[in-house]
C-alpha positions as a Python dict, from the first residue, in 0.01 Angstrom:
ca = {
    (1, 'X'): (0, 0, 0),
    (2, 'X'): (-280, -165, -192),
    (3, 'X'): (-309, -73, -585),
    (4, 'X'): (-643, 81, -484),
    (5, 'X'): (-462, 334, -276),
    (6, 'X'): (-156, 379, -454),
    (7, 'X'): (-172, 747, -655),
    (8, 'X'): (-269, 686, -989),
    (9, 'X'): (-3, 858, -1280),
    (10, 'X'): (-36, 841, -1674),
    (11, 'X'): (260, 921, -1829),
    (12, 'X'): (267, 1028, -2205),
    (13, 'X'): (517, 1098, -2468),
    (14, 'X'): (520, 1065, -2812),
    (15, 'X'): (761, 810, -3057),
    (16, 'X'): (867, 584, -2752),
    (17, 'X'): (1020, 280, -2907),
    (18, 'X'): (1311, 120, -2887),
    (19, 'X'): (1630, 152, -2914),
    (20, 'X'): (1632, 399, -2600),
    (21, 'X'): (1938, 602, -2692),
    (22, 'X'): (1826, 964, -2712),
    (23, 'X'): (1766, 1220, -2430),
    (24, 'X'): (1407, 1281, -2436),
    (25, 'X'): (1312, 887, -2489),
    (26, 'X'): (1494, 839, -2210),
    (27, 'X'): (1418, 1058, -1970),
    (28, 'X'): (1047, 964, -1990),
    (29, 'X'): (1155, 617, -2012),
    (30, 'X'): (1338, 676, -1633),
    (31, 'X'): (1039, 894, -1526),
    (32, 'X'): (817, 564, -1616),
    (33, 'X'): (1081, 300, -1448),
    (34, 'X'): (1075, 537, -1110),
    (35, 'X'): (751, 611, -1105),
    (36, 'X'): (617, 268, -1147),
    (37, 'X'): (789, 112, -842),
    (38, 'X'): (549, 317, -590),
    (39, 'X'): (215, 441, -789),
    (40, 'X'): (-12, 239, -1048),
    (41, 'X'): (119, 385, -1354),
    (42, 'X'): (-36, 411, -1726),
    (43, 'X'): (264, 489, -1961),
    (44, 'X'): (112, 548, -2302),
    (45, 'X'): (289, 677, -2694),
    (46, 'X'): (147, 733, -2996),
    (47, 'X'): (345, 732, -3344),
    (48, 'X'): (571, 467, -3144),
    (49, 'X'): (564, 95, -3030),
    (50, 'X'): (438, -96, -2725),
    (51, 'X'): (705, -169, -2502),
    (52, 'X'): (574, -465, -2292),
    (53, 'X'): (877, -451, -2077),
    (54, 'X'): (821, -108, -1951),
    (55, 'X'): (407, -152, -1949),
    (56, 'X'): (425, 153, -2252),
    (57, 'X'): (102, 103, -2505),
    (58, 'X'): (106, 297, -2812),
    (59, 'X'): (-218, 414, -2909),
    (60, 'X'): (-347, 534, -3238),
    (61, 'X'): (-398, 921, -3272),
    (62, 'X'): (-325, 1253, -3472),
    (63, 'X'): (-95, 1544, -3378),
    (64, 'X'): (-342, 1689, -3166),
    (65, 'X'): (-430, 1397, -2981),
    (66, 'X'): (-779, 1407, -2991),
    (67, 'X'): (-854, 1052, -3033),
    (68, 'X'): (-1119, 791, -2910),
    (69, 'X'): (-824, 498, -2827),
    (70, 'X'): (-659, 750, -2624),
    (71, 'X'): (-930, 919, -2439),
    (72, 'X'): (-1108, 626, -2297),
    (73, 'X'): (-793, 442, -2204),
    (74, 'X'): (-713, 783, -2012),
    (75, 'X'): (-1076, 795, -1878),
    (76, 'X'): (-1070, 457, -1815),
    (77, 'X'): (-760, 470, -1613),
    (78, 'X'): (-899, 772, -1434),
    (79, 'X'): (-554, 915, -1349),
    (80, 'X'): (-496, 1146, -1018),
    (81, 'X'): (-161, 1299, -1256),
    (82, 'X'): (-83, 1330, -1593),
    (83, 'X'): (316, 1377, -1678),
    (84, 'X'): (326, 1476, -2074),
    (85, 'X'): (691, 1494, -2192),
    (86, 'X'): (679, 1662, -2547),
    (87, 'X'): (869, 1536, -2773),
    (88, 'X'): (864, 1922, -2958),
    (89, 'X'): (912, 2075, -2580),
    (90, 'X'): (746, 2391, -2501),
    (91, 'X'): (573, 2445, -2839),
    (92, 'X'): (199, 2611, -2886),
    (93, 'X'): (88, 2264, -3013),
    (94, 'X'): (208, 2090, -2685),
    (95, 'X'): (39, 2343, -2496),
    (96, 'X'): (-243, 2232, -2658),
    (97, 'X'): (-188, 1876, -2670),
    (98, 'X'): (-150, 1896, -2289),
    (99, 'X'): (-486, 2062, -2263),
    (100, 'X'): (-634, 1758, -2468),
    (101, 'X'): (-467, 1516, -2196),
    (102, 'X'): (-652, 1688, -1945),
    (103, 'X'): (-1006, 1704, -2134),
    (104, 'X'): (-980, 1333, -2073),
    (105, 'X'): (-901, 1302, -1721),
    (106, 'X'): (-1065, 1646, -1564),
    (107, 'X'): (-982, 1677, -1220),
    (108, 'X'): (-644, 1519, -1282),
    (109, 'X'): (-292, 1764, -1266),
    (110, 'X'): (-137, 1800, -1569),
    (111, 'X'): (280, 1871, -1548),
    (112, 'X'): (444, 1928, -1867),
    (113, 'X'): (847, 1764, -1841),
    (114, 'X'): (992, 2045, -2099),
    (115, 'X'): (1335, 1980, -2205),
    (116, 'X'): (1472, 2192, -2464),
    (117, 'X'): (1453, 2576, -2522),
    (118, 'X'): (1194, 2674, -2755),
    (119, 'X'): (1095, 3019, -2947),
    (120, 'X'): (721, 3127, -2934),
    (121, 'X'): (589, 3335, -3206),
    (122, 'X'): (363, 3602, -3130),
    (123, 'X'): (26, 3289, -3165),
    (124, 'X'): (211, 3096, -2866),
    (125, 'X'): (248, 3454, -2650),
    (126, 'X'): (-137, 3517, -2693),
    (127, 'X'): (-264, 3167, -2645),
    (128, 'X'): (-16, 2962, -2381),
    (129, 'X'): (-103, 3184, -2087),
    (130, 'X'): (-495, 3056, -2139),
    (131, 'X'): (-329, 2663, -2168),
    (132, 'X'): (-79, 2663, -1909),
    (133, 'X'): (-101, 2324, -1717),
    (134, 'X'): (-27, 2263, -1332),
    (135, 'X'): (308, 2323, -1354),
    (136, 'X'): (598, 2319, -1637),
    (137, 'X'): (921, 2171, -1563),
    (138, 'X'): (1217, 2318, -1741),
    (139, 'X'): (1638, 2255, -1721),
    (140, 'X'): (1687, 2585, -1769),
    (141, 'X'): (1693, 2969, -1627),
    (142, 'X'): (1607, 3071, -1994),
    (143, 'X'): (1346, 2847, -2008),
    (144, 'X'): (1172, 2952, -1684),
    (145, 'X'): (1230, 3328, -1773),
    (146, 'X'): (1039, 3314, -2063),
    (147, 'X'): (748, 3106, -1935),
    (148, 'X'): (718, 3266, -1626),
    (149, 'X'): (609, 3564, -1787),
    (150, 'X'): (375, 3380, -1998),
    (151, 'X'): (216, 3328, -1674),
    (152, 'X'): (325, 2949, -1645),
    (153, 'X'): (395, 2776, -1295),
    (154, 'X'): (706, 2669, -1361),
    (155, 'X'): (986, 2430, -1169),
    (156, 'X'): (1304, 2340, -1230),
    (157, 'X'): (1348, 1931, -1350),
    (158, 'X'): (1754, 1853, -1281),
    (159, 'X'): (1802, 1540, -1524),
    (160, 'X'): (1913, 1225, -1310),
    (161, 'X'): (2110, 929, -1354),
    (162, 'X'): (2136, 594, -1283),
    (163, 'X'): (2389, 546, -1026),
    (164, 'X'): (2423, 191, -1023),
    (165, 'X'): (2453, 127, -1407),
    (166, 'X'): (2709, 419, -1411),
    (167, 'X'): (2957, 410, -1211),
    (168, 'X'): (3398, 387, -1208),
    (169, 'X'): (3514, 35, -1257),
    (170, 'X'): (3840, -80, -1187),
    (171, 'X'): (4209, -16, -1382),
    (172, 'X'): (4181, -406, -1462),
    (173, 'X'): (3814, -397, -1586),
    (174, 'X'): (3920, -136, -1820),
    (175, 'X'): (4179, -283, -1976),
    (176, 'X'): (3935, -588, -2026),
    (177, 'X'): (3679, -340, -2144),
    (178, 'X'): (3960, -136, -2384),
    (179, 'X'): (4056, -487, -2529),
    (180, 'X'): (3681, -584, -2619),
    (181, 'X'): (3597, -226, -2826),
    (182, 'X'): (3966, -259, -2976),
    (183, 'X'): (4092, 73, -2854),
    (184, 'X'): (4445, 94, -2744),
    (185, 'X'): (4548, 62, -2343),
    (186, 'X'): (4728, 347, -2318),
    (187, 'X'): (4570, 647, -2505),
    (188, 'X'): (4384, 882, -2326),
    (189, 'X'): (4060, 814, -2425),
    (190, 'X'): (3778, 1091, -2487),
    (191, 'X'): (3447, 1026, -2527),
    (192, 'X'): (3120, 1181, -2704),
    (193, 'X'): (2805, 1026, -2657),
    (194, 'X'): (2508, 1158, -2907),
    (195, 'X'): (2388, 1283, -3212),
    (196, 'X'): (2646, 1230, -3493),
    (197, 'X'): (2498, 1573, -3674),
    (198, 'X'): (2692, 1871, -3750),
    (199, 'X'): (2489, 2060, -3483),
    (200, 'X'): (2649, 1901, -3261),
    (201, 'X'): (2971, 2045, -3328),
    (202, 'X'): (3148, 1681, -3262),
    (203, 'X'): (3379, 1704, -3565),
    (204, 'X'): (3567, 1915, -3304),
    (205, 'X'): (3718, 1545, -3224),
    (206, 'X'): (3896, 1564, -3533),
    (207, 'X'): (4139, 1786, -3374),
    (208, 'X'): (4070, 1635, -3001),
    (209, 'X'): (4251, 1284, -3172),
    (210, 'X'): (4505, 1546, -3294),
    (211, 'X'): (4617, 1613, -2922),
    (212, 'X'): (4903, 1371, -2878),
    (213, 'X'): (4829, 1053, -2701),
    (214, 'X'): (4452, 1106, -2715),
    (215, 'X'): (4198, 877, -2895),
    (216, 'X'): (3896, 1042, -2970),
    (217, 'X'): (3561, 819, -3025),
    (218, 'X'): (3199, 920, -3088),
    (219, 'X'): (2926, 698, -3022),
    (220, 'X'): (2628, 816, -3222),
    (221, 'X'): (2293, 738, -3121),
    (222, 'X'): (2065, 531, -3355),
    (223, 'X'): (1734, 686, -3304),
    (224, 'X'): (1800, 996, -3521),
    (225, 'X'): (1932, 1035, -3915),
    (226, 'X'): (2351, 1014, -3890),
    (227, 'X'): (2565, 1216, -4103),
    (228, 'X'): (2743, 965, -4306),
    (229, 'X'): (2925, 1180, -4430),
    (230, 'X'): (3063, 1389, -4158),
    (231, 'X'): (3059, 994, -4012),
    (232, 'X'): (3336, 915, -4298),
    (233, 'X'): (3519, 1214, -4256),
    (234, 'X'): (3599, 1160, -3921),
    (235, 'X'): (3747, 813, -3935),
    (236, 'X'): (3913, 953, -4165),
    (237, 'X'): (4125, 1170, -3908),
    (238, 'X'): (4159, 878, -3680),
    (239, 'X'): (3855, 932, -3430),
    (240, 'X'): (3670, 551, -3354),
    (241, 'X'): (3291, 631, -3487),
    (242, 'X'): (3031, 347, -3309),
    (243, 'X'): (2702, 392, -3516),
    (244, 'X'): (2528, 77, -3394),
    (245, 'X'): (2317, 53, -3107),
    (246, 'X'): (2485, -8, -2782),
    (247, 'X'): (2295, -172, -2491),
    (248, 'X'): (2578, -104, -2296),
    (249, 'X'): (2666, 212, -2324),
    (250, 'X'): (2791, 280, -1990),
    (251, 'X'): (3098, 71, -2094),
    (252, 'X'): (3237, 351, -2279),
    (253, 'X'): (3237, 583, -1999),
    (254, 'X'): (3363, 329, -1814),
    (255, 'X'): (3660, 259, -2008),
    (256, 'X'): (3731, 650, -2091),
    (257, 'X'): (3970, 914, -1947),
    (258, 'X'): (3745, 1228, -2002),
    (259, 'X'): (3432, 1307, -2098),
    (260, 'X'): (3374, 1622, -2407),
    (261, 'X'): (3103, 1746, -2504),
    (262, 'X'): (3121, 2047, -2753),
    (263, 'X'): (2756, 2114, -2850),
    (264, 'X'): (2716, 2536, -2887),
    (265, 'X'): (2375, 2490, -3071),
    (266, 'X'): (2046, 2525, -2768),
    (267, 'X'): (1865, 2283, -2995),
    (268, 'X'): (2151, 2007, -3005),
    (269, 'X'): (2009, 1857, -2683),
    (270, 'X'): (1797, 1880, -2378),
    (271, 'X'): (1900, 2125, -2142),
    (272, 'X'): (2046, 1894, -1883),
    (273, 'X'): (2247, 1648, -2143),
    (274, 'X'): (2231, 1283, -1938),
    (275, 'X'): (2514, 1198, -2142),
    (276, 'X'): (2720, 1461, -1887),
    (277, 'X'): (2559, 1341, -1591),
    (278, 'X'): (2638, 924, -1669),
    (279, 'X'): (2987, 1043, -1734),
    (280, 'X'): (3004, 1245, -1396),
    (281, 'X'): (2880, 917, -1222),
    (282, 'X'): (3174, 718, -1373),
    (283, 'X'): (3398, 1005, -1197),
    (284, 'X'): (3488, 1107, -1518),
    (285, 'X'): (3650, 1490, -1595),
    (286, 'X'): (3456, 1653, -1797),
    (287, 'X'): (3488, 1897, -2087),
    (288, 'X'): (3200, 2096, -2185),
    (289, 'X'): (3025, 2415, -2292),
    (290, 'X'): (2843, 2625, -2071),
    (291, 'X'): (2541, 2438, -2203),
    (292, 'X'): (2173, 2501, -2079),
    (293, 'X'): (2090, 2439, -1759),
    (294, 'X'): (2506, 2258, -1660),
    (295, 'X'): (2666, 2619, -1537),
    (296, 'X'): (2368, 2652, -1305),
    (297, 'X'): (2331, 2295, -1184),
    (298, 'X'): (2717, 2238, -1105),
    (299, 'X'): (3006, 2488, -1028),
    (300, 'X'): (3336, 2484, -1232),
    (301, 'X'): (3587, 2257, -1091),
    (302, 'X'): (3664, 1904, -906),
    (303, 'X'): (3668, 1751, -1239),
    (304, 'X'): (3402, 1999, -1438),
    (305, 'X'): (3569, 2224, -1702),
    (306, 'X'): (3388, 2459, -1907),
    (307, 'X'): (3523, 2586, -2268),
    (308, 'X'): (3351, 2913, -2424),
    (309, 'X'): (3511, 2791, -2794),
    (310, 'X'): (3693, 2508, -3000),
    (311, 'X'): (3989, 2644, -2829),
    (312, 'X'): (3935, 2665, -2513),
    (313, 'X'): (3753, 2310, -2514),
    (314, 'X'): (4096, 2203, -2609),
    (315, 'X'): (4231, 2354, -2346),
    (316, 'X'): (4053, 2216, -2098),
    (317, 'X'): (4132, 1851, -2274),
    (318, 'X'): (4493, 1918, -2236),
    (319, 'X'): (4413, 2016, -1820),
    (320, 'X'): (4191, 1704, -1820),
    (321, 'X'): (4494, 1487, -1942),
    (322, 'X'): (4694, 1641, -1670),
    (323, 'X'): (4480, 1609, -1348),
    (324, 'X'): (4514, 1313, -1093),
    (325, 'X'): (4182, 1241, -1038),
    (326, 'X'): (3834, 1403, -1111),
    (327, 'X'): (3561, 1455, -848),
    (328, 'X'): (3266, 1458, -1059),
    (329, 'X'): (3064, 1176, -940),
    (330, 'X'): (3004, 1304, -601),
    (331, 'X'): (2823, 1632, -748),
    (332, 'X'): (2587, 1411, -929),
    (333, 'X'): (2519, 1160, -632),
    (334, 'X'): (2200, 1326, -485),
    (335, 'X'): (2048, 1326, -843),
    (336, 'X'): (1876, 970, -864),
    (337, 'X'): (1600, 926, -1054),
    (338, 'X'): (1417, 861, -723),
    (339, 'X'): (1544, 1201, -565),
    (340, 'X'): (1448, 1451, -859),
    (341, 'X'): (1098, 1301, -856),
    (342, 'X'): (1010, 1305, -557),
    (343, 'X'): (1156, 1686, -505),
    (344, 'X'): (942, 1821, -866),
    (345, 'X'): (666, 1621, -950),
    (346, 'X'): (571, 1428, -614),
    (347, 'X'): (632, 1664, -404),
    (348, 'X'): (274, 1732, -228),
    (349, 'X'): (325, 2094, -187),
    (350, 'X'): (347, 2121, -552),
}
């Protein structure tokens, strides 16, 4: 297929920049990777960096987007889709910004990637049903319900994963892997992966490295403020805190027992956390709330166990410590980045 016939995409989402360690940055970073290989893409950011390496061009403009740089670079590019992945998710404001992205381009779709719940004041009610775009993808039954009867066409977006990059390694590679981070050989080893805010709930790890033989460890991500303090507390009480950037992060999973991830708060994450989907592609158990869009995507069991409260995620570390072997990687095997694409945004029919 020559460029000139290849379907034409412009992807936008604001503050892309490295380092690439938070959900929403990353799932538009994926959606960029994927969609590149097959259609002449136009990734663009404002209020973040060019990223030569992924073809992303940050371009000057305000919070409403109206801006010259942007619109002829859009016009310019004269895109047959635009994919807008809001940083804020399904505010008023993006519904607004995503109307701007369309000013530029008319003719072109517009799909809005939405990926955390949001609440809509009584402004957004009156106004979003006169903005919707194409379509709105969402993680989340709440999500749909409440923009479905704003009169949005809405789809579900599954998060995907990266098969290849995550995946189980061998005993021996992760003893090699245990040695390198300075953990010990033969804890049982659970792992967080996010945010190191009290939203999160993660100082529940303080009592997970309480469990005997368990070593808890958080690795926080760099693109958002840390909590030093709750940071200092919890090496306090013995759980390994990583606060730099890793570039491999799938390491961790790698080299881990289970997988916990206690987050109660709907605005701790997006809807779909990746962070549970890399560690169900390392065949990882996991432990986890009945968080978002999880309990609808993949059933209790083979290696998935759900906790309602500090208490029962505790539990379900102590049955995690017990089990043989966790099943968890096959659930998440028909979720490539490739696969989800091609079944929301690509699909013709759409």
């Amino acid at each position: 297929m020559t460029d000139a016939s290849r379907p034409r995409i412009c992807v936008f989402s604001e503050r892309l920049a490295p380092p690439f360690d938070e959900g929403i940055k990353n799932v538009a970073l994926e959606v960029i990777r994927e969609l590149s290989r097959d259609h002449s893409l136009l990734a663009l950011t404002t209020f973040g960096e060019d990223v030569p390496e992924y073809g992303i061009r940050n371009l000057r403009a305000g919070k409403s987007l109206l801006s010259a740089a942007l619109g002829r670079a859009i016009r310019t590019f004269s895109p047959d889709m635009i994919v807008y992945i809001p940083t804020a998710s399904h505010t008023l404001a993006s519904f607004l910004r995503a109307r701007v992205l369309g000013w530029y381009a008319p003719g072109a779709r517009v799909h809005m990637i939405a990926l955390q719940p949001r609440l809509l004041g009584r402004a957004g009610r009156l106004l979003i049903p006169r903005l919707c775009p194409h379509r709105v993808w969402v993680q989340s039954d709440r999500s749909a319900v409440l923009l479905r009867s704003l009169g949005c066409r809405v789809g579900m977006f599954p998060g995907g994963v990266d098969g290849g990059r995550f995946r189980p390694v061998s005993s021996q590679a992760r003893v090699r892997m245990r040695a390198r981070y300075d953990l010990p050989e033969d804890a049982f080893v659970v792992l967080h992966v996010g945010h190191i805010n009290a939203n999160r709930n993660v100082e529940l790890l303080s009592r997970v490295q309480e469990l005997p033989g368990c070593q808890a460890v958080l690795a926080g991500s760099t693109s958002t403020p840390q909590d030093v303090t709750l940071t200092d507390r919890m090496r306090e009480r013995g759980v390994r805190v990583i606060t730099h950037f890793l570039a491999h992060v799938e390491e961790l999973y790698q080299l881990s027992d289970c997988y916990f991830f206690p987050v109660l708060s709907s605005t701790g994450c997006i809807e779909a956390p990746l962070s549970i989907l890399e560690a169900m592609a390392c065949d990882l158990p996991v432990v986890t709330t009945r968080y978002g869009g999880i309990p609808q995507q993949f059933p209790l069991g083979d290696g998935l166990l759900y906790g309602d409260d500090a208490e029962g995620l505790l539990h379900q570390v102590e049955v995690a410590k017990s089990m043989r072997k966790a099943e968890t990687r096959a659930m998440v095997e028909p979720f490539t980045w490739r696969a989800v694409l091609r079944s929301t945004i690509l699909r013709e029919d759409v």
